[in-house]
N, C-alpha and C positions, 0 to 999 in steps of 0.2 A: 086565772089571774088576768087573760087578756081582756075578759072582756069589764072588767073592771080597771085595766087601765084607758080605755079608749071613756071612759067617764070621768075618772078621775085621774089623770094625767098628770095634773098639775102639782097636785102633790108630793108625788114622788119627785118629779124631774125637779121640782123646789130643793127638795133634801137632797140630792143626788147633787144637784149643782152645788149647795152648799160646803158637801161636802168634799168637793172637788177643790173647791178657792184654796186651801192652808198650800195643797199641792201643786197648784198652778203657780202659784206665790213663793213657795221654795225655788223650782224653778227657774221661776224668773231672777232670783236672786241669784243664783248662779248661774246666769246667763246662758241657761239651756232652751229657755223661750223664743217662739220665733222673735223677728223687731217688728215694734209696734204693733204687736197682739194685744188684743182687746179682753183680759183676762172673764168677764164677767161670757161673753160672747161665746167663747172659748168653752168654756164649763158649762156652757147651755147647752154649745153643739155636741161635746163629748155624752153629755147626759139621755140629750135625746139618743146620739147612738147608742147606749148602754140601754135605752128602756127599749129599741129596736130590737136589740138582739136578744130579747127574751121570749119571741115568739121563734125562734131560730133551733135546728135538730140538735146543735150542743155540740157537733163535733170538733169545734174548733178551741171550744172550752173546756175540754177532756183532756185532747193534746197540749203540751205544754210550750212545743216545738211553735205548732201552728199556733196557741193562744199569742204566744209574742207577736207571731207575726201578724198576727190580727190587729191586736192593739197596736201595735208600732204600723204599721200599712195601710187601717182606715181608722184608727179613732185619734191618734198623737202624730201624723202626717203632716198636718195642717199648722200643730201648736209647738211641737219641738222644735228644734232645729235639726239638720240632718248630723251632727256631730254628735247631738243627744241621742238619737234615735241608732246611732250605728253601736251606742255602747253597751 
């Protein structure tokens, strides 16, 4: 699969962001968003991290402990707020 994303990229990280916006947008609506986040931005840069970590051993995506803290520590760091991320 890797070496098929490093040609076709685009596509995925398209649908991945896409499918991120309904989520980023609830969210925001409940004021779990940083302020003045760039929602489009946001779901790009989560995206690319999500297609990063598919060359990655998996063991942080096995554990459920460490998957949070994964997610909540490099991918929603940026885009939560820390009140969102402590819940």
């Amino acid at each position: 699969m890797l070496p098929l994303l490093t040609t076709e990229q685009q596509r995925p990280l398209e649908f991945i962001t896409a499918y991120l916006m309904p989520f980023l947008e609830r969210e925001e609506r409940e004021g779990r968003l940083q302020p003045g986040l760039d929602q489009a931005r946001a779901a790009d840069f989560v995206a690319r991290m999500l297609l990063s970590l598919i060359g990655s051993d998996g063991e942080e995506i096995e554990d459920p402990v460490a998957r949070r803290r994964l997610v909540r520590g490099q991918l929603l760091a940026g885009v939560l707020t820390p009140e969102a991320l402590a819940r």
